[in-house]
C-alpha positions in Angstrom: 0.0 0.0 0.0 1.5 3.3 -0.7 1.0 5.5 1.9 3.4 8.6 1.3 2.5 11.8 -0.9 3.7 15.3 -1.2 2.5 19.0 -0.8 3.3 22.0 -1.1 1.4 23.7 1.7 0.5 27.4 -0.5 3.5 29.1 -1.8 5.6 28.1 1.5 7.1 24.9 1.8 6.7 22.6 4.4 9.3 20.8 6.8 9.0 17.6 7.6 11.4 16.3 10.2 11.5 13.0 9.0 12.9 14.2 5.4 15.8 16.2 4.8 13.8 18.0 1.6 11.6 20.8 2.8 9.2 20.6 0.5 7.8 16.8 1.6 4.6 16.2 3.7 2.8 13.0 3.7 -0.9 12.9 2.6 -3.7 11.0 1.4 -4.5 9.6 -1.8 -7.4 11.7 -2.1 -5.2 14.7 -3.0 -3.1 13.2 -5.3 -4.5 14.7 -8.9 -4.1 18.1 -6.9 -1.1 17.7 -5.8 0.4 16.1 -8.9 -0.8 19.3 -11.0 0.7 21.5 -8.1 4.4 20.1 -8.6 3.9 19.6 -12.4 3.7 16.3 -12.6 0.9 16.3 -15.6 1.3 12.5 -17.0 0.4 9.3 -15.7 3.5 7.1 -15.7 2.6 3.1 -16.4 3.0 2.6 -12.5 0.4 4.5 -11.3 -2.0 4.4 -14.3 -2.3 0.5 -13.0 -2.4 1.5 -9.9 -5.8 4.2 -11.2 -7.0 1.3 -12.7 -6.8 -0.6 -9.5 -8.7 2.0 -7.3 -11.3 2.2 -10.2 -12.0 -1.8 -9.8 -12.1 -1.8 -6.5 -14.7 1.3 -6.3 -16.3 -0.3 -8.1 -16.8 -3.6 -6.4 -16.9 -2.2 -3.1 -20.4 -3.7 -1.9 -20.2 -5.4 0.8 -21.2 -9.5 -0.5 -21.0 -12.3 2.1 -21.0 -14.8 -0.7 -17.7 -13.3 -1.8 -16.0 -14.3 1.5 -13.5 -17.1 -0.3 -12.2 -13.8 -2.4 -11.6 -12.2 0.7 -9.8 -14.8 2.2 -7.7 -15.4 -0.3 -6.8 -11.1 -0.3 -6.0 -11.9 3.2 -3.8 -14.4 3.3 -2.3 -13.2 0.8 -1.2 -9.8 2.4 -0.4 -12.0 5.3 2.2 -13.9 3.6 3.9 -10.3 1.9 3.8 -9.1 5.4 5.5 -12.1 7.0 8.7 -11.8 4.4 8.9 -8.4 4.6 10.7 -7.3 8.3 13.2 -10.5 7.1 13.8 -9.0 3.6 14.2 -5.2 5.1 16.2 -6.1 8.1 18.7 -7.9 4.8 18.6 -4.5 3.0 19.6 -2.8 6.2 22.2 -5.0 6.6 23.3 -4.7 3.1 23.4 -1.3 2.7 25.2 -0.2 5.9 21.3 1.5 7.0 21.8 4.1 4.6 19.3 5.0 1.5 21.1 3.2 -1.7 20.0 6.6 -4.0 20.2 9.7 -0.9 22.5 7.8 2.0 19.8 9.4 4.3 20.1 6.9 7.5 16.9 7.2 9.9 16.2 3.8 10.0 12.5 4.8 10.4 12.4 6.5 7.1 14.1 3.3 5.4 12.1 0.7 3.5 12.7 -2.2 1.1 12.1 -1.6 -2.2 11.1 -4.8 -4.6 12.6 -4.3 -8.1 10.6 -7.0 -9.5 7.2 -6.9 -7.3 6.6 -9.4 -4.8 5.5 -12.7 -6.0 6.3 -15.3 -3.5 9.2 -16.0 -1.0 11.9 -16.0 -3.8 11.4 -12.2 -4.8 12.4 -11.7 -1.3 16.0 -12.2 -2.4 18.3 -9.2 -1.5 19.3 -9.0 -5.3 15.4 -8.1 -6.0 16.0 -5.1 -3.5 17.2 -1.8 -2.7 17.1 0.2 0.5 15.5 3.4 -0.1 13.9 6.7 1.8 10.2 6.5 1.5 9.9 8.2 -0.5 12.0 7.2 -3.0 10.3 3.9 -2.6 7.2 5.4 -3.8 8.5 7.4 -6.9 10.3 3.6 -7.5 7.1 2.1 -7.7 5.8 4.7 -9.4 8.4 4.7 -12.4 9.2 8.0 -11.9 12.5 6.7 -10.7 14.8 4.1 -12.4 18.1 2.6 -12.4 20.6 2.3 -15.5 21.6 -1.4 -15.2 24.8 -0.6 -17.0 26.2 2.4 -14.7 23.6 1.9 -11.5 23.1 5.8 -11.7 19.3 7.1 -11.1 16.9 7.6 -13.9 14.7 10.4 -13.4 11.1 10.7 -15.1 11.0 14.0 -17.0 8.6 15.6 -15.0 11.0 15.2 -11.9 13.9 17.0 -13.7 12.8 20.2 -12.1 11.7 19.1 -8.9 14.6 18.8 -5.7 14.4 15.0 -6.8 16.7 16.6 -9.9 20.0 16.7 -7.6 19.5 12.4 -8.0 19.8 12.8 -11.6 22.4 10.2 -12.7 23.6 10.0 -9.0 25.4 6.7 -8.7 23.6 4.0 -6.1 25.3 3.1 -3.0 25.9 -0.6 -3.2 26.7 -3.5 -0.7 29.9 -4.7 -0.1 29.4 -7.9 -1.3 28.3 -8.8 -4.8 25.9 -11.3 -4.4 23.5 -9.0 -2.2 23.8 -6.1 -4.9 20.8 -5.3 -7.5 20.3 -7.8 -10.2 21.1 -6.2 -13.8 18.5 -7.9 -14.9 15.6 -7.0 -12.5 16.8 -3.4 -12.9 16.6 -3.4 -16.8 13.2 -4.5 -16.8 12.2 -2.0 -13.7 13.9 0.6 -16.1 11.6 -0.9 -19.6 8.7 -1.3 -17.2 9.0 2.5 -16.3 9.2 4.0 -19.7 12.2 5.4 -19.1 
């Protein structure tokens, strides 16, 4: 689920102690179209047209139907089963990268998630070479496809519409990698992330 968006709160930015950009406040999804216009972020990327799409299907099935219950379980258990891997798989990526953001280096360990290059499908995407540790986000704007990484140099990939947003400074900004090899990015999960993104 994401759950992070930004704002710019009038013509002031905002401060959010959690972030070292001032311009970042979390908010709800319900803003997002306004807030998108508000930073200039005008088209969809493929990430979060599906994830439109999603909302849409979901509005539109969200009746409550007790015959549907066998649907419901199987929702369930499967978000039980992502959430299981996941403190294993982020506590790796911690681990990894020293606690420090792969694209930023921020280090609050609070702010630090771990980011799927190929999305979670089972126990084996769990791998710490289908992962990066990034700042929330960054996570997001991952997901998203408004962020990439070249597979060739493992610089950052920015979306056009975030070339003149703070995100900019990341703009072919080398990723911090772990010491050993087999826990870094797969080339392969990265160059698909990258096709995936359109970018």
């Amino acid at each position: 689920m994401i759950n992070v968006r930004w704002l710019k709160k009038g013509t002031f930015p905002v401060k959010n102690i959690l972030f070292p950009m001032n311009f970042i406040v979390p908010i709800d999804g319900d803003r997002l179209t306004e807030v998108r216009s508000a930073v200039g972020l005008d088209a969809e990327t493929p990430g979060e047209k599906a994830l439109g799409e999603i909302r849409k299907a979901v509005a539109a099935t969200s009746e409550f139907d007790p015959k549907s219950e066998a649907e419901g379980r199987k929702r369930t258990l499967a978000a039980i089963c992502r959430r299981q891997g996941q403190p294993e798989f982020r506590r790796k990526l911690i681990e990894a990268y020293g606690g420090r953001c792969a694209i930023s280096g921020f280090n609050v360990l609070q702010t630090l998630e771990a980011a799927h290059i190929m999305p979670y499908n089972g126990p084996k995407t769990n791998h710490p070479a289908n992962g990066i540790l990034m700042r929330a986000d960054l996570h997001v704007l991952f997901d998203l496809g408004l962020i990439a990484v070249d597979p060739s140099t493992l610089a950052v990939v920015l979306a056009s519409a975030l070339r003149t947003s703070p995100y900019a400074d990341f703009e072919g900004k080398r990723l911090r990698l772990p010491s050993e090899p087999a826990l870094r990015p797969s080339s392969e999960a990265l160059k698909k992330h990258k096709v995936d993104s359109g970018l």
